[in-house]
C-alpha positions as semicolon CSV with decimal commas, in nm:
position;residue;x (nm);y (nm);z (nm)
1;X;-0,679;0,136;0,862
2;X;-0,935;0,382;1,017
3;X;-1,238;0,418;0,742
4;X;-1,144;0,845;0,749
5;X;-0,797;0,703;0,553
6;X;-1,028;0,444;0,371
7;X;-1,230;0,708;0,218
8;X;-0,913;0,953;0,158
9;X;-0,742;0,651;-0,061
10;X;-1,047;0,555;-0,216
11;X;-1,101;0,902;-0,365
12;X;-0,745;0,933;-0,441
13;X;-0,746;0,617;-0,647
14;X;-1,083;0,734;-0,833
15;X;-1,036;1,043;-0,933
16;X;-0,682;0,951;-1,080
17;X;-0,813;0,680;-1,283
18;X;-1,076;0,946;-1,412
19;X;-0,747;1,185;-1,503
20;X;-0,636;0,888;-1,705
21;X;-0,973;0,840;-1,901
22;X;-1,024;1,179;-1,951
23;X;-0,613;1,275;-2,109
24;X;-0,628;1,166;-2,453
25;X;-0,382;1,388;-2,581
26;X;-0,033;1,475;-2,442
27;X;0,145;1,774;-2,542
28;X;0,478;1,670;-2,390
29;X;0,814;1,789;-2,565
30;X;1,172;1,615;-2,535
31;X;1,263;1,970;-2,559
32;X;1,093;2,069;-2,179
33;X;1,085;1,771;-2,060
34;X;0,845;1,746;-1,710
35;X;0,650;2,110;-1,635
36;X;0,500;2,239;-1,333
37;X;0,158;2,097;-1,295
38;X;0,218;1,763;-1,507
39;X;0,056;1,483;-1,388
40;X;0,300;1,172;-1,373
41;X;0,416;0,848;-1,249
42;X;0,737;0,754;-1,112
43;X;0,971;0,452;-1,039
44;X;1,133;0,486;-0,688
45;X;1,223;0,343;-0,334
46;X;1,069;0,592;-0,043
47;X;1,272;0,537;0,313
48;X;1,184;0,777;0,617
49;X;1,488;0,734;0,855
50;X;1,691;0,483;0,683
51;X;1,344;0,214;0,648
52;X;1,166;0,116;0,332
53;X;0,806;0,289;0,318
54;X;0,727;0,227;0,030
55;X;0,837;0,068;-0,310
56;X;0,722;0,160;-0,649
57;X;0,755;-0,004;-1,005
58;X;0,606;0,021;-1,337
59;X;0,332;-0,205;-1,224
60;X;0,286;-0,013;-0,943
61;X;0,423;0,357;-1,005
62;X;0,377;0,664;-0,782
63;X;0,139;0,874;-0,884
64;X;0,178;1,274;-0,829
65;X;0,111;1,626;-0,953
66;X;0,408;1,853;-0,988
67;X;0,255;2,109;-0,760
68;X;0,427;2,215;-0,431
69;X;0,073;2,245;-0,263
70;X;0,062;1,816;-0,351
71;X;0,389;1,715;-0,284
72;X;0,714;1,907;-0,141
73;X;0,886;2,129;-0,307
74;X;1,250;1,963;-0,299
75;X;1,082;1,673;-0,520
76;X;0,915;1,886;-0,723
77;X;1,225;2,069;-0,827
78;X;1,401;1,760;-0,894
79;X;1,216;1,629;-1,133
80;X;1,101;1,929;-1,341
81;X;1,326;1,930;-1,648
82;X;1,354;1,566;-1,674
83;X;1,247;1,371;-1,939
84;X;1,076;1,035;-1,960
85;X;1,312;0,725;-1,882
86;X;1,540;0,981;-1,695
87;X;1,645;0,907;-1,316
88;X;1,716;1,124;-1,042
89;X;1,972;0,914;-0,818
90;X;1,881;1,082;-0,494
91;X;1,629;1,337;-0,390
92;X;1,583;1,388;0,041
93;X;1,449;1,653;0,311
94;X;1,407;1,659;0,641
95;X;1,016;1,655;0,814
96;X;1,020;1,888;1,166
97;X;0,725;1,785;1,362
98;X;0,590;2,015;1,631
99;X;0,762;1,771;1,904
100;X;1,050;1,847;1,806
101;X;1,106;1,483;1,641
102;X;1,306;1,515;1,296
103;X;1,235;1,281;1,006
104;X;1,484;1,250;0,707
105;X;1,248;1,168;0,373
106;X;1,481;0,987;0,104
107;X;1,392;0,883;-0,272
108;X;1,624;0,678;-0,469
109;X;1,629;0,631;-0,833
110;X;1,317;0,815;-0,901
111;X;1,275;0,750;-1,295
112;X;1,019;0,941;-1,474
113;X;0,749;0,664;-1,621
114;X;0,519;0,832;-1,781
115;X;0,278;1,136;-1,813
116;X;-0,056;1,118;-1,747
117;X;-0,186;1,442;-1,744
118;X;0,046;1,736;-1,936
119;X;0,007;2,113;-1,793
120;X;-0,027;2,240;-2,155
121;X;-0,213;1,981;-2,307
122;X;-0,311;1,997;-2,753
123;X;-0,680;2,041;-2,696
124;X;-0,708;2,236;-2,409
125;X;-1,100;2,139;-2,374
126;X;-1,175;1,992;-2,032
127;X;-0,801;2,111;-1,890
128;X;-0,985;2,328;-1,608
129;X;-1,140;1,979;-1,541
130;X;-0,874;1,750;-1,539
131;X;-0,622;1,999;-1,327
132;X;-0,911;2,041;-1,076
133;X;-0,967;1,662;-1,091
134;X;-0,541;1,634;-1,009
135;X;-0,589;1,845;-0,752
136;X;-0,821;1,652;-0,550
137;X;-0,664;1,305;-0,654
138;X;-0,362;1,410;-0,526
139;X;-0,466;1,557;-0,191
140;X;-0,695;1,256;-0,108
141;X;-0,365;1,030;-0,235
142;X;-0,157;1,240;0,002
143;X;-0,356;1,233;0,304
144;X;-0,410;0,862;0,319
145;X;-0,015;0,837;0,269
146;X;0,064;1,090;0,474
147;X;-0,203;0,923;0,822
148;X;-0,044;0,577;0,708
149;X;0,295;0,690;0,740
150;X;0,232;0,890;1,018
151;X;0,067;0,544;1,204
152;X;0,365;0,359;1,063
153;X;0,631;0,595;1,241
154;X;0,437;0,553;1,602
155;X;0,403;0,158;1,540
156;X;0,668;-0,039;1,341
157;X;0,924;0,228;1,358
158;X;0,924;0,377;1,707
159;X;1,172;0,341;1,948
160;X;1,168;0,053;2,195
161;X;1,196;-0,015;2,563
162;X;1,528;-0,173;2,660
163;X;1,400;-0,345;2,914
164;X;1,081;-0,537;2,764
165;X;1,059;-0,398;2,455
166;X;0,740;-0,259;2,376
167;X;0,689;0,119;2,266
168;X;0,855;0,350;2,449
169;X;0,792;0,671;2,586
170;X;1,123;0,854;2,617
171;X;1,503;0,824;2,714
172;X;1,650;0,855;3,030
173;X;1,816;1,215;3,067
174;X;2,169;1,066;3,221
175;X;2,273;0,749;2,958
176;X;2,002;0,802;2,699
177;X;1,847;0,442;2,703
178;X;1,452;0,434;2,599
179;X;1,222;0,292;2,823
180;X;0,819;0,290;2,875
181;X;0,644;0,412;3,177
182;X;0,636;0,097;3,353
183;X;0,986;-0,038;3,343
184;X;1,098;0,361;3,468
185;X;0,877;0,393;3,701
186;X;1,168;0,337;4,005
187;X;1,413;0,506;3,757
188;X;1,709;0,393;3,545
189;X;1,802;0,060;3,647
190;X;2,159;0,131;3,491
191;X;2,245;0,476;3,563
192;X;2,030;0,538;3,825
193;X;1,919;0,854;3,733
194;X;1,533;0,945;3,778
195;X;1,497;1,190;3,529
196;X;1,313;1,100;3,181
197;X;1,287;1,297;2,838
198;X;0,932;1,234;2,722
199;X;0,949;1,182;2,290
């Protein structure tokens, strides 16, 4: 871990532990249940095409503001409305890099923990504060999850080389086997063919 991500965790981490000194009061309702904007932490397994990125429990929850400009808006939809202890079975999109490369995001049983910061809080005093403080948290949190993920996806999850299996660079065009530079460098040595599709 670069120290660019170290720095975007570490101010993640601190300013959500402020947000949970500062919220004293909580103005949540049965009746709404989670609101746009609520702070809150979640049970749930994370996969990004079919492997486990990341696993959260009430020890550990995920941390998020319900804000599309923190988190995307599919998830943020799904759990507006839902009350604390409820579960959403299964909530997924789909990530479209610029290269073309598609990434299907799945969460299963996201249960709502708890709230740490509500949108419409008793004593409003210091709410300008806290969202502000949310804001940041959560954009810090995202960005070090976000690189990580990113790093994961070109490490432990890319595609390998058939041949002697370290990362590869792209398939050949004719049976679709991944290879790396090296091992194609005289072509396929099962179709033949000397045409490669970079990733």
């Amino acid at each position: 871990m670069n120290i660019v991500t170290r720095k975007f965790l570490i101010l993640g981490i601190t300013l959500l532990l402020m947000i949970s000194i500062l919220t004293t009061t909580q103005a949540y309702s049965d009746i709404n249940g989670i609101e746009y904007d609520d702070v809150i932490d979640v049970t749930c397994d994370i996969y990004m095409d079919s492997e486990l990125v990341g696993e959260f429990t009430e020890l550990a929850p995920f941390r998020f503001q319900v804000n599309e400009y923190i988190v995307n808006r599919i998830l943020v939809d799904a759990v507006i409305g839902l009350k604390v202890g409820e579960t959403k079975s299964y909530i997924t999109w789909l990530i479209d890099y610029q290269n073309g490369t598609i990434t299907t995001v799945e969460y299963f049983d996201t249960t709502i923990y708890r709230i740490i910061v509500d949108s419409t809080p008793e004593k409003p005093i210091g709410r300008g504060v806290i969202i502000a403080l949310s804001v940041i948290g959560g954009l810090g949190a995202a960005a070090g999850f976000g690189y990580l993920a990113y790093k994961a996806r070109k490490t432990v999850f890319a595609k390998k080389c058939v041949i002697c299996k370290i990362v590869a660079v792209g398939t050949c065009k004719k049976c679709g086997r991944t290879f790396c530079e090296r091992c194609y460098s005289n072509g396929c040595p099962y179709c033949k063919s000397r045409t490669m599709l970079k990733f």
